[in-house]
C-alpha positions as CSV (number, residue, x, y, z in Angstrom):
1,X,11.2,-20.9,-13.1
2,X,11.6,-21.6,-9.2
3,X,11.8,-18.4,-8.1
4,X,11.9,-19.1,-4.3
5,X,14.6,-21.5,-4.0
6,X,18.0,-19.8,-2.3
7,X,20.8,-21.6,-0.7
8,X,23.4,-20.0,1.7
9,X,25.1,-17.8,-1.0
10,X,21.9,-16.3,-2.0
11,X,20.7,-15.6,1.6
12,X,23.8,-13.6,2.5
13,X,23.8,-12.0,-1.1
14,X,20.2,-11.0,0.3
15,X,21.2,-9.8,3.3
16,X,23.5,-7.5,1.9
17,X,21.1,-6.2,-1.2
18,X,18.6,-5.3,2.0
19,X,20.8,-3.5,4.3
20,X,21.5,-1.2,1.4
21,X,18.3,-0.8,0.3
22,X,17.5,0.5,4.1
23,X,20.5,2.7,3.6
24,X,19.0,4.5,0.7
25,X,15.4,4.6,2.7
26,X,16.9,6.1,5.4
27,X,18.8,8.7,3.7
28,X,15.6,9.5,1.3
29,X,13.6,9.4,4.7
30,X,15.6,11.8,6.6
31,X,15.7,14.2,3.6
32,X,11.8,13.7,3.2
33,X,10.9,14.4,7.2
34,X,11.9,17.8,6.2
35,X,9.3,18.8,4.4
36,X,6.7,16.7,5.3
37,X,4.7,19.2,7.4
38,X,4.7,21.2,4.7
39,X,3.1,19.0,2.1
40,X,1.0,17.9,4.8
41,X,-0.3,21.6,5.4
42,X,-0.9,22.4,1.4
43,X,-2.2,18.7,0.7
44,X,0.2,18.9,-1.8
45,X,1.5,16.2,-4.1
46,X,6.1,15.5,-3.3
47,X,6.9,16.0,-6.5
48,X,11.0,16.6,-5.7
49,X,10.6,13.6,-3.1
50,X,9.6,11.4,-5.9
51,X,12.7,12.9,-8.4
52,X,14.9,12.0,-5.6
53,X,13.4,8.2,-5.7
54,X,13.6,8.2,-9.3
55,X,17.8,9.0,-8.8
56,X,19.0,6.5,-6.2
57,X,16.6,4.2,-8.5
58,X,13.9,3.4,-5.0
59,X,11.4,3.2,-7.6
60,X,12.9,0.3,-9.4
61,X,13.2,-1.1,-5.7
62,X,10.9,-4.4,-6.9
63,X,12.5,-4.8,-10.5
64,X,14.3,-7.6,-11.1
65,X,17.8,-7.0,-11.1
66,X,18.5,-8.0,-14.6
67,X,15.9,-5.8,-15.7
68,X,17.7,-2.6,-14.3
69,X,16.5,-2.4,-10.9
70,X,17.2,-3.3,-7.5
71,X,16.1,-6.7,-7.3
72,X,14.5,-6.2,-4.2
73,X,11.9,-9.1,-2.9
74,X,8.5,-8.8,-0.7
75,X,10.7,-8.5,2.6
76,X,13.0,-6.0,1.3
77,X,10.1,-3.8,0.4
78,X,8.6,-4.2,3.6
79,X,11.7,-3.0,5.0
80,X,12.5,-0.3,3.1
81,X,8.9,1.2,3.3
82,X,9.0,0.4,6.9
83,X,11.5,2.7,7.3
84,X,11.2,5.4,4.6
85,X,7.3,5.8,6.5
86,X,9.0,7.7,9.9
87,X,9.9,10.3,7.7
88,X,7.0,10.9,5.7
89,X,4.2,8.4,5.4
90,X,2.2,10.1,2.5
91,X,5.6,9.9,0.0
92,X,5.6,6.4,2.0
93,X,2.5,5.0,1.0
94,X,2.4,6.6,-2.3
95,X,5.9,4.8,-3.5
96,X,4.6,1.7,-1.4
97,X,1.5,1.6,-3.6
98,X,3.5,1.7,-6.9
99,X,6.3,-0.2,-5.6
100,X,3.8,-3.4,-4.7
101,X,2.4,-3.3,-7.9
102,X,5.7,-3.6,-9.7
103,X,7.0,-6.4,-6.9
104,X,3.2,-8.5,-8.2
105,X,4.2,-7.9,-12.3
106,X,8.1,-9.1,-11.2
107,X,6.9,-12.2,-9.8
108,X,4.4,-13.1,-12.2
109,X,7.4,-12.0,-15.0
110,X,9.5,-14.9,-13.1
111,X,6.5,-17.0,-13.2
112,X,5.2,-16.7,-16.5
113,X,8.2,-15.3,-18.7
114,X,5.4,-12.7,-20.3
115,X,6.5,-10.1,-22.5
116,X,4.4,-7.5,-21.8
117,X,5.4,-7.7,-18.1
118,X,9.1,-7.3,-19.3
119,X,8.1,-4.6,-21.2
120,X,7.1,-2.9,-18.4
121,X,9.7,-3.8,-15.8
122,X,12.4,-2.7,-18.4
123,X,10.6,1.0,-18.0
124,X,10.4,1.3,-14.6
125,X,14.5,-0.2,-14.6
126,X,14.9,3.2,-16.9
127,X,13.3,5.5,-14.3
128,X,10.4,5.8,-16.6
129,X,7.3,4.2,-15.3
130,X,5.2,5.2,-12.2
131,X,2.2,3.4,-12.2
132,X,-1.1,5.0,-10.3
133,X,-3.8,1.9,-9.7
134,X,-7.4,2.6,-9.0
135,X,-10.1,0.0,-8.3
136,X,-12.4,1.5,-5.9
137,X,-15.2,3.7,-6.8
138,X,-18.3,5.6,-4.4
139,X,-21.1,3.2,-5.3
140,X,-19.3,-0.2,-4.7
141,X,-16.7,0.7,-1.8
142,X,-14.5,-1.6,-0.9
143,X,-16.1,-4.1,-3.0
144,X,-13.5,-4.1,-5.7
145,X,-13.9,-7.2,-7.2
146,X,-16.9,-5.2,-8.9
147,X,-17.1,-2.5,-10.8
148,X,-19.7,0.2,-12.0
149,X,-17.1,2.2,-14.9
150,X,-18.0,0.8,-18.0
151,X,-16.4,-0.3,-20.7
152,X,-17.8,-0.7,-24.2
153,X,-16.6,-2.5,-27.0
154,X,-15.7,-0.7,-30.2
155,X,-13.7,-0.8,-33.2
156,X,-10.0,-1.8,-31.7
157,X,-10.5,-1.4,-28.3
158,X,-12.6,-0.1,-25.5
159,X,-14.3,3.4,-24.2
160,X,-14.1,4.0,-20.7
161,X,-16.8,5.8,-18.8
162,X,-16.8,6.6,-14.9
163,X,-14.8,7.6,-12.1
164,X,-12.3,6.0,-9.5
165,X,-11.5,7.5,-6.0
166,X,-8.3,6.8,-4.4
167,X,-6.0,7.1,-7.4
168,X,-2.9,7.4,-5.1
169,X,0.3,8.6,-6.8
170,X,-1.8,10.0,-9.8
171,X,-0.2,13.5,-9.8
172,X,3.0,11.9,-10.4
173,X,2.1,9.1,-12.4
174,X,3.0,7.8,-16.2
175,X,0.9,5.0,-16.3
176,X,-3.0,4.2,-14.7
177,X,-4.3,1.0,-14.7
178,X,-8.0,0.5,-13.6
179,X,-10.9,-1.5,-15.0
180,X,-13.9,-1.3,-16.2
181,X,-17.0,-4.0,-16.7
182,X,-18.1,-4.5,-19.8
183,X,-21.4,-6.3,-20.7
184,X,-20.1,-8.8,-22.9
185,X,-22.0,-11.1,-25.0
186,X,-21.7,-13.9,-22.8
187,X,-21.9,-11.5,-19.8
188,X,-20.6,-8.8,-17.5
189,X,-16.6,-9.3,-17.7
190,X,-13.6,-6.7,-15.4
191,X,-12.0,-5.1,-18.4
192,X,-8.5,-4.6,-17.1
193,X,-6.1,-1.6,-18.9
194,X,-2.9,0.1,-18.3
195,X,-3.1,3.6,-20.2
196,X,-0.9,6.0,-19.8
197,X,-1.2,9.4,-18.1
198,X,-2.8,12.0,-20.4
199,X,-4.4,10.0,-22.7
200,X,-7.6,11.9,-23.8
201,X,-10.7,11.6,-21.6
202,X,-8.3,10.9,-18.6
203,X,-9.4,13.5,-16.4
204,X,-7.6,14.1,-12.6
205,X,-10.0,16.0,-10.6
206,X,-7.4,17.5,-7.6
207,X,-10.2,16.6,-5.4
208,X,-8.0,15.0,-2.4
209,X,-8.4,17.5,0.6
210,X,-8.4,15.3,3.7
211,X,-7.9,14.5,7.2
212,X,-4.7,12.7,7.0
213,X,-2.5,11.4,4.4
214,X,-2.6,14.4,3.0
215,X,0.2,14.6,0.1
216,X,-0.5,11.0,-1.2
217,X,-2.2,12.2,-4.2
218,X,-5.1,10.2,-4.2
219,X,-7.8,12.2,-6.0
220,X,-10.1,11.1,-8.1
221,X,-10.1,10.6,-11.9
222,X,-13.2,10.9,-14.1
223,X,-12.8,8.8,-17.2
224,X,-15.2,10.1,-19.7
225,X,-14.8,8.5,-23.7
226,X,-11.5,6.9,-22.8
227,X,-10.1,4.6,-26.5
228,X,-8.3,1.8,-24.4
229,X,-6.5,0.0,-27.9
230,X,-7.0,-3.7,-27.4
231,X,-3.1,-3.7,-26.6
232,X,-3.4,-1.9,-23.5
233,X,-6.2,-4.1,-22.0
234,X,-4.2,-6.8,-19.9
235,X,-6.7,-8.9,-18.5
236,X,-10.8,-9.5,-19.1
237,X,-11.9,-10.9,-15.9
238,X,-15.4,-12.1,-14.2
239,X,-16.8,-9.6,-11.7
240,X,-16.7,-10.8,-8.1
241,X,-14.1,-13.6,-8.7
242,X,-11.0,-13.4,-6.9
243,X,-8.9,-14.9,-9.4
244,X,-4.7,-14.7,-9.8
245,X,-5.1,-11.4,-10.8
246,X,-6.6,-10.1,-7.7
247,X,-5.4,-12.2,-5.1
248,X,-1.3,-11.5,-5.6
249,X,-2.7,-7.9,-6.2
250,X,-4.3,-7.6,-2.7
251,X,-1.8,-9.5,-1.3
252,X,1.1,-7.5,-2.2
253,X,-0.9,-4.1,-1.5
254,X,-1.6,-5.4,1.8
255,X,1.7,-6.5,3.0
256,X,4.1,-4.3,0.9
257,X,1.9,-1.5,1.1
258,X,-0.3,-0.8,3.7
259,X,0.3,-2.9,6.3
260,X,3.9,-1.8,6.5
261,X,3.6,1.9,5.9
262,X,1.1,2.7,9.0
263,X,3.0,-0.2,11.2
264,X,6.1,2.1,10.8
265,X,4.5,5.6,11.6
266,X,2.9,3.4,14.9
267,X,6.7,2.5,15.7
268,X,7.7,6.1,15.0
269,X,4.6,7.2,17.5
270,X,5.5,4.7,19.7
271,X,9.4,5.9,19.5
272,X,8.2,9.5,20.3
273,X,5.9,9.0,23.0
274,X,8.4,7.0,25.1
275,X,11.3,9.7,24.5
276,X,8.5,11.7,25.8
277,X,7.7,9.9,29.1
278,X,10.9,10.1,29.7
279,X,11.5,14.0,29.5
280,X,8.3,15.2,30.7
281,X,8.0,16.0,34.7
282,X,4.5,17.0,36.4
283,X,5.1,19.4,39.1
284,X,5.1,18.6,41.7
285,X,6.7,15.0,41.1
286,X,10.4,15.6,41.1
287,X,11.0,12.3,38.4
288,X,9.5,12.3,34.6
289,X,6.2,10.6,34.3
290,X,8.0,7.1,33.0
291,X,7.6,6.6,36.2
292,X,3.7,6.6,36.6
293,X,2.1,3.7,36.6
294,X,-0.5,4.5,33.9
295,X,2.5,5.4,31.4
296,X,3.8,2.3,32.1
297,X,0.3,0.3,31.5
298,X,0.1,2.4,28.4
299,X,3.8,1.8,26.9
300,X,3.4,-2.0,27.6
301,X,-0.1,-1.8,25.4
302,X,1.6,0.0,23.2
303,X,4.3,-2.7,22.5
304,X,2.4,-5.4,22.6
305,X,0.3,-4.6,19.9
306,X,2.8,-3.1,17.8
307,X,5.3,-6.6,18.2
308,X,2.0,-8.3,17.6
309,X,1.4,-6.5,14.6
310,X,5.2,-6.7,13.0
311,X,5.8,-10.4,14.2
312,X,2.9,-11.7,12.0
313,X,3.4,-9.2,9.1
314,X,7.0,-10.3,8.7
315,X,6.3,-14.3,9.3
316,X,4.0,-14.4,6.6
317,X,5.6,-12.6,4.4
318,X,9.2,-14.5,5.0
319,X,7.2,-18.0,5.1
320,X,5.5,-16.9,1.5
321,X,9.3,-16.0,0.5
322,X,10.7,-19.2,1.4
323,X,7.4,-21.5,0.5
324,X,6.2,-19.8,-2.5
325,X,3.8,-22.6,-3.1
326,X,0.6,-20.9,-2.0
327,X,-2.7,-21.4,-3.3
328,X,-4.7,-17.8,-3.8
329,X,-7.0,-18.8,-0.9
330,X,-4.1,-19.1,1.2
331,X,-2.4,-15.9,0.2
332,X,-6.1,-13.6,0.5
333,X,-6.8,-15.4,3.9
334,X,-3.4,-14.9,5.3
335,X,-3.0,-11.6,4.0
336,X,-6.7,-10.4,4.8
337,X,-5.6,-11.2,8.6
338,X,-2.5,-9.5,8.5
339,X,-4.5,-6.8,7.6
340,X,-7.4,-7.0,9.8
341,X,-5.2,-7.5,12.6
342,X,-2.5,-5.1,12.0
343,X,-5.2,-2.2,11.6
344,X,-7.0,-3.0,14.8
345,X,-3.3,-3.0,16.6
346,X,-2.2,0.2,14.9
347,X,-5.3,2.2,15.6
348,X,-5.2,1.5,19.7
349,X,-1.4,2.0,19.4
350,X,-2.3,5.6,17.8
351,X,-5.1,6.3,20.6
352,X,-3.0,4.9,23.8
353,X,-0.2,7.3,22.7
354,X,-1.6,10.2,22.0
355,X,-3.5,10.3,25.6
356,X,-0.4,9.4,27.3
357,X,1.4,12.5,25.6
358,X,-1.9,14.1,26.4
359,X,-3.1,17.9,25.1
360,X,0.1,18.1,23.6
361,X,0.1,15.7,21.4
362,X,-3.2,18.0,19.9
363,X,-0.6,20.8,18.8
364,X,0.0,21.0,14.8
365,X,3.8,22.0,16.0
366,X,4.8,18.5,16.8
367,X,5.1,15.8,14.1
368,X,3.0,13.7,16.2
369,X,0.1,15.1,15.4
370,X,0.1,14.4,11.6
371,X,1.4,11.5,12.5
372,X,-2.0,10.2,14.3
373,X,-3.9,11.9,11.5
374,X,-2.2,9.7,9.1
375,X,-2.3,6.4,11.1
376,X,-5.8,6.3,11.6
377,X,-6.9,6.0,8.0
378,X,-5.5,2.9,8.0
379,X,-8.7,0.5,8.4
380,X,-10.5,2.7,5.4
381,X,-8.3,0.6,2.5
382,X,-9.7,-2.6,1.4
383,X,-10.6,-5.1,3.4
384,X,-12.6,-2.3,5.7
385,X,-12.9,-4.2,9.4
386,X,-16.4,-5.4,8.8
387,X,-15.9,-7.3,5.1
388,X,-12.3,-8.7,6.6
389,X,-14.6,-10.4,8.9
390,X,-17.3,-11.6,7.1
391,X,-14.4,-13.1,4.7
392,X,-12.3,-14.6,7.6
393,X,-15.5,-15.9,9.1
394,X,-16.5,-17.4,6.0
395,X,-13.5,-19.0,5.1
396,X,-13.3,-20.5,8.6
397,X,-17.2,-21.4,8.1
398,X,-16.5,-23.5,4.9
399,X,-18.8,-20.6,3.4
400,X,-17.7,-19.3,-0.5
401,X,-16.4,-15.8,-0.7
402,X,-19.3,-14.9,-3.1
403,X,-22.0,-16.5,-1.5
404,X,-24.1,-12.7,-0.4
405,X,-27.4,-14.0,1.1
406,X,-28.4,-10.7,2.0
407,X,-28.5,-9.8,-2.0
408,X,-31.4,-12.3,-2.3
């Protein structure tokens, strides 16, 4: 099915679906600003936010239309979370998360027609799924093409043993999907399963007490003796490939996730130290420090990295709309440098605003301050700054991903 084919019709039709889709952010945004210092202070988990998701149907933002949700593609995401981030970034990222994992099983449903991603889809059209996906764990990092969870065969399925860090959106999740690498006869193979939440020897651990980010969720989840049936596993993979699975994954996480989330609390930064520069007068100067030159060196930083940032973040994502004919090494190399660039962009923007607001900008009683908290966690999700390199670098050296000469 040619799912990236649109004529004039559809591109109006498109316009239209996204402006209202940025309607219902903004109204969930507003509405979710409120109480976003609070959830920040507790480090606790939106529940209401996400009941008020579920009702306008945001959740169901990347469900195909005939399937019961919004229809909403890539760029519509990216828009919507764009925007739904200046309000609160932890709900943000936490829908985002889900959200990009449902926009990668409604492309490969158009793609491949597979029931079990219908199946699926159809739930999260009801206002019944919310899916919480883990791959990284402490002894392997970032490396999550590997795993060390295990999974061992028995009668009718699996049992899962380990623990995953980072399960954003668990507290509020019906479905997990991780993996797990089993030592197969003709050896070691990514057991990928969706399970859903509560099945016994699923274990949340309410562990996540951080810096920033705070009401995302994202404990950890020890997995001790957990029965995956065979019909819950959905793929069995090789460790350290970066295969179809994998590749849309990360790409759709990067773009329709991350990327966006922390590029629109940089805009909302950026937004409030301007208004700030603009209000703010130094006795003695009789006219607001806008007029200085150093918060004018700092504003034009400022905008030049976050235009930088947004321009390449939306081209790719609009040329892989319109294209849709890219090969996986195309889609992990262009999205790996949205990434890596994007990260290194939001991180100054955070640091040259908050010394232009100056010891203000320290004070818990302005948003700003969770906002920079937030922001800066950015370069700690997969790719981290020094693997996005190496895997730039050895792309643009003709070197294989999985060549590791410092492993022997």
């Amino acid at each position: 099915m040619a799912i990236h084919t649109r004529g004039p019709a559809d591109e109006a039709d498109r316009a239209e679906r996204r402006r209202r889709i940025v309607e219902v952010a903004a109204e969930l945004s507003d509405d979710f600003e409120t109480r976003a210092a609070e959830h920040d202070r507790d480090a606790s988990f939106p529940h209401e936010n996400f009941a008020r998701m579920r009702e306008t149907g945001f959740l169901a933002l990347t469900v195909p239309e005939e399937l019961g949700g919004m229809g909403g593609g890539l760029v519509d995401l990216m828009s919507a979370i764009e925007r739904l981030s200046r309000g609160c970034a932890s709900t943000a990222l936490a829908a985002a998360m889900h959200l990009a994992h449902v926009a990668y099983m409604s492309d490969e449903w158009r793609r491949t027609g597979e029931p079990k991603f219908e199946r699926v889809l159809r739930l999260c059209g009801e206002g019944a799924f919310v899916l919480s996906g883990a791959m990284s764990e402490t002894e392997t990092g970032s490396h999550i093409a590997y795993g060390t969870t295990t999974a061992t065969r028995v009668d009718g399925g699996f049992l899962i043993n380990g623990k995953k860090i980072f399960c954003t959106t668990s507290p509020g999740m019906t479905h997990f999907r991780s993996a797990g690498t089993w030592h197969s006869p003709d050896g070691p193979r990514m057991v990928n399963y969706m399970v859903p939440a509560g099945t016994p020897g699923l274990k949340p651990l309410g562990d996540w007490d951080t810096m920033g980010m705070r009401a995302t969720g994202s404990q950890s989840i020890q997995l001790d003796n957990m029965f995956v049936p065979d019909e819950h596993v959905w793929e069995i993979r090789t460790p350290g490939v970066f295969d179809n699975f994998l590749v849309k994954l990360m790409f759709y996480g990067w773009l329709g996730a991350i990327v966006i989330c922390y590029v629109g609390i940089a805009g909302a930064m950026r937004d409030f130290a301007v208004n700030w520069a603009g209000q703010r007068i130094r006795y003695p100067n009789p006219r607001p420090v806008a007029f200085e030159p150093g918060t004018q060196a700092a504003v034009a930083r400022i905008d030049a990295d976050l235009t930088s940032a947004r321009t390449l973040l939306y081209n790719v994502a609009q040329a892989y709309e319109s294209e849709g004919n890219w090969t996986l090494e195309e889609m992990l190399m262009r999205g790996g440098q949205v990434k890596y660039v994007a990260s290194r962009n939001v991180v100054r923007i955070a640091h040259d605003a908050m010394y232009l607001i100056g010891g203000l900008s320290y004070f818990k009683k302005l948003p700003f301050e969770r906002m920079y908290r937030d922001v800066i966690s950015m370069p700690f999700h997969p790719r981290s700054f020094d693997d996005a390199e190496e895997a730039l670098g050895k792309h643009a050296l003709g070197i294989p991903l999985n060549c590791e000469p410092r492993w022997g």
